[in-house]
C-alpha positions in Angstrom: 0.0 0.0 0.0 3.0 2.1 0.7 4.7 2.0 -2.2 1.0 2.5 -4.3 1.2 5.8 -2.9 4.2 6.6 -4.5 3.2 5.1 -8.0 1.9 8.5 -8.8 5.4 10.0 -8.9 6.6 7.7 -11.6 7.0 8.4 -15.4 4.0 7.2 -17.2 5.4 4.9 -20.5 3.3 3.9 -23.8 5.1 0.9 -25.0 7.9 0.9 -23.0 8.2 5.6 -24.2 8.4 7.5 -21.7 5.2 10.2 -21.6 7.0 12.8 -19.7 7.8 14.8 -22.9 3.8 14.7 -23.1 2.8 16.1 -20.2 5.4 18.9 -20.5 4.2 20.2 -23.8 1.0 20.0 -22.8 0.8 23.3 -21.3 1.8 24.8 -24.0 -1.3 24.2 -25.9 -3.5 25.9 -23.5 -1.3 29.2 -24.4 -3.0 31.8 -27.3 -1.7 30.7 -30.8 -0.2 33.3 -33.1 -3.4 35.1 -35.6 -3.3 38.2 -37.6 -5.4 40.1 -34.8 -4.3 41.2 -31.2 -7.4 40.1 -29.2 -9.9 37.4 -30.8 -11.9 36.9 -27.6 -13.0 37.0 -23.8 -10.0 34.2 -23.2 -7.7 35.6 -25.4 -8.3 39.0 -23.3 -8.0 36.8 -19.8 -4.5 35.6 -21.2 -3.6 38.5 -21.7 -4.1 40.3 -18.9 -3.2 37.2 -16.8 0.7 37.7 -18.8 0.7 41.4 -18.2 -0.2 40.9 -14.5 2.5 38.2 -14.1 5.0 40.3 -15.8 4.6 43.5 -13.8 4.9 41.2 -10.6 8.0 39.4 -11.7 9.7 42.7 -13.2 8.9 45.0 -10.2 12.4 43.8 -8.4 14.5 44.4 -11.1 16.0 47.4 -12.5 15.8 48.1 -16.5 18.7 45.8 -16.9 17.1 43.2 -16.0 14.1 44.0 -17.9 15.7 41.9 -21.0 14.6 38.7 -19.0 11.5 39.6 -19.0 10.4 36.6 -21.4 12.3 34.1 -20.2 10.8 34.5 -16.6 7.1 35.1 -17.6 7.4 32.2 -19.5 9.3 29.8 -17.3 6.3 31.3 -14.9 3.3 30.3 -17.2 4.9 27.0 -17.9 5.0 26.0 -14.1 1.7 27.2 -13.1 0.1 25.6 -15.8 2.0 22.1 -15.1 1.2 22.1 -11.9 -2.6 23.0 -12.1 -2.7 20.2 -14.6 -1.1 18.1 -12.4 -3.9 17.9 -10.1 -6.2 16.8 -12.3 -7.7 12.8 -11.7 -5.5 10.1 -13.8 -2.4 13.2 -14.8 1.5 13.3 -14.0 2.9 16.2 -12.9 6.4 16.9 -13.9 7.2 19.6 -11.1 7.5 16.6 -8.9 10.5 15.2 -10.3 13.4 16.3 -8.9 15.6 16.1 -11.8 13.1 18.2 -13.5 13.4 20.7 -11.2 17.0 20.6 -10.7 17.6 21.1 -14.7 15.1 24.1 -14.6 16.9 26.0 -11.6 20.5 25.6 -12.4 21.0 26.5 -15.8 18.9 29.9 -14.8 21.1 30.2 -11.8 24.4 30.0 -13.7 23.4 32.2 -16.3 22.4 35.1 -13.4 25.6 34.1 -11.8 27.6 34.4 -15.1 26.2 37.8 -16.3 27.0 39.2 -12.4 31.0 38.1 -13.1 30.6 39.5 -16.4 29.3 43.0 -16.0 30.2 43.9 -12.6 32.9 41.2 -10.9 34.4 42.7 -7.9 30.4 43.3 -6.4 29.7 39.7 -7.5 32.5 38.5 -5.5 32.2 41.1 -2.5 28.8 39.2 -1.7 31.1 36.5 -0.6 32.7 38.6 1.9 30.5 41.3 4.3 32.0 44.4 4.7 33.9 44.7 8.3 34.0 41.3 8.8 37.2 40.3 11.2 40.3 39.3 9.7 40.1 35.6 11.8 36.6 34.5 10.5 37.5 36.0 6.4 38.2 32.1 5.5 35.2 30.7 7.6 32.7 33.5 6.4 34.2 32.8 2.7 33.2 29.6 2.7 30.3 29.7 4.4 28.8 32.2 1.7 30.0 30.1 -0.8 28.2 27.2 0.2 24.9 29.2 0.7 25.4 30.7 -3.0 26.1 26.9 -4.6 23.0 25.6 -2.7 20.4 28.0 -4.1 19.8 25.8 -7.6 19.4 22.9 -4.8 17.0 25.1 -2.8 14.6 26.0 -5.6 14.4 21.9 -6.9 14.0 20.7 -3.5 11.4 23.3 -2.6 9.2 23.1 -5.4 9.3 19.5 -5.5 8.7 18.7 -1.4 5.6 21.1 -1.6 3.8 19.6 -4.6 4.8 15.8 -3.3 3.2 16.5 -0.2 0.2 17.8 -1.3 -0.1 15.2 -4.1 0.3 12.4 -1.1 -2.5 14.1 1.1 -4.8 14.2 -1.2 -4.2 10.8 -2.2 -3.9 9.4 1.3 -7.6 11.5 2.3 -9.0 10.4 -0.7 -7.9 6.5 0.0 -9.9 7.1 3.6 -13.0 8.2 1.9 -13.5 6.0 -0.5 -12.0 3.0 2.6 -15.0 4.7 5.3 -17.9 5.1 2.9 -18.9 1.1 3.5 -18.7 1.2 6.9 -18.9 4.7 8.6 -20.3 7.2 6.1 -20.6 10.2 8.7 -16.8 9.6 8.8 -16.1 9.5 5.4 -18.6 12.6 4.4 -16.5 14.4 6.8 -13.4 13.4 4.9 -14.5 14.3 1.8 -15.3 18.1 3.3 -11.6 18.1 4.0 -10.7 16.9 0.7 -12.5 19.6 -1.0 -10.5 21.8 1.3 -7.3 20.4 0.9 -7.9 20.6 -3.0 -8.3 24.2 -2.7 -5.5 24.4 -0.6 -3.4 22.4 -3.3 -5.0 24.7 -6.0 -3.0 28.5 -4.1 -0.1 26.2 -3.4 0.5 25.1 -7.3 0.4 28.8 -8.0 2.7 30.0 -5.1 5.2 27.8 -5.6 5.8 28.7 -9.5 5.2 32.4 -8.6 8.3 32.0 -5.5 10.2 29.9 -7.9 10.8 32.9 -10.7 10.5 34.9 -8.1 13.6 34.1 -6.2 15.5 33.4 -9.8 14.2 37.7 -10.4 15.9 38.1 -7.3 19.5 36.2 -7.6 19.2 38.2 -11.0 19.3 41.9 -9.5 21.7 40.6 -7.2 23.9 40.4 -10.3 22.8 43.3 -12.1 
């Protein structure tokens, strides 16, 4: 029973292919396709003021610099809250809960905001490493200490977004399992279970969009740290 609970989190295959390359394009089919007119309807308007709105919030922290990765973070936005919104629909896979995925979405961004920092402007890069007035004694201990936290953050993003949506994919199956176990035998239990799946959906529903939104959020950040 364990280990069922965990089947969730595996690849789905059709004949032996892996479906992950699937379920990752799928989101962007839900995205407005290219036409000869700005605005062909009530959901072309939502998208677009849904992009507009996510734009403004991811560009706020960072200066005009940074305004040139404006695409790459409103899409890398879109494409997470949309994976993991599908992702809670009955009988989907959610690739935000692999941790590989993850990982290859956070470093490469990380680098390249770590690159263009030691590009454009290398001795504030590096000064991050080292407070100002810090004590001769602790330099090496401090140096290394803000090295590790600075190699760590790639790491931090994959791990976060992955033990958040893992969680709340496991709780909803485990609450789910109850109900449908209870309705035989105690259905005043198991109509009182169901009230707090509907909850915890909901709940599961604002933390799919929080954790995209913090995910490019703290990449926007690392980025005006470098800019």
């Amino acid at each position: 029973m364990n280990l069922s609970f965990f089947d969730q989190f595996s690849s789905p295959s059709l004949l032996g292919i892996p479906l992950i390359l699937v379920a990752t394009l799928l989101p962007a089919l839900l995205l407005p396709s290219p036409n000869n007119r700005w605005i062909t309807g009530r959901l072309s308007i939502l998208q677009l003021w849904l992009i507009n709105l996510i734009t403004k919030q991811l560009m706020m922290p960072l200066d005009k610099k940074g305004h040139k990765w404006a695409l790459i973070l409103t899409s890398l936005m879109l494409f997470l809250l949309l994976t993991n919104l599908l992702g809670l629909l009955p009988y989907t896979f959610t690739p935000t809960t692999q941790l590989s995925m993850n990982l290859a979405l956070a470093f490469p961004l990380w680098l390249a905001t770590l690159l263009v920092g030691l590009r454009n402007q290398p001795s504030v890069s590096l000064g991050h490493l080292l407070p100002e007035g810090t004590p001769t004694p602790l330099i090496p201990a401090l140096i290394l200490i803000e090295t590790t936290s600075l190699l760590i953050r790639p790491l931090a993003l994959g791990v976060r977004l992955t033990a958040n949506l893992t969680a709340g994919h496991l709780l909803i199956q485990l609450i789910s399992t109850a109900t449908t176990v209870l309705f035989s035998t105690m259905p005043a239990i198991s109509f009182l279970t169901l009230i707090i799946l509907f909850l915890l959906t909901i709940l599961e529903l604002a933390v799919a969009m929080i954790q995209a939104y913090v995910f490019v959020l703290l990449l926007s950040l690392y980025l005006q740290e470098n800019i």
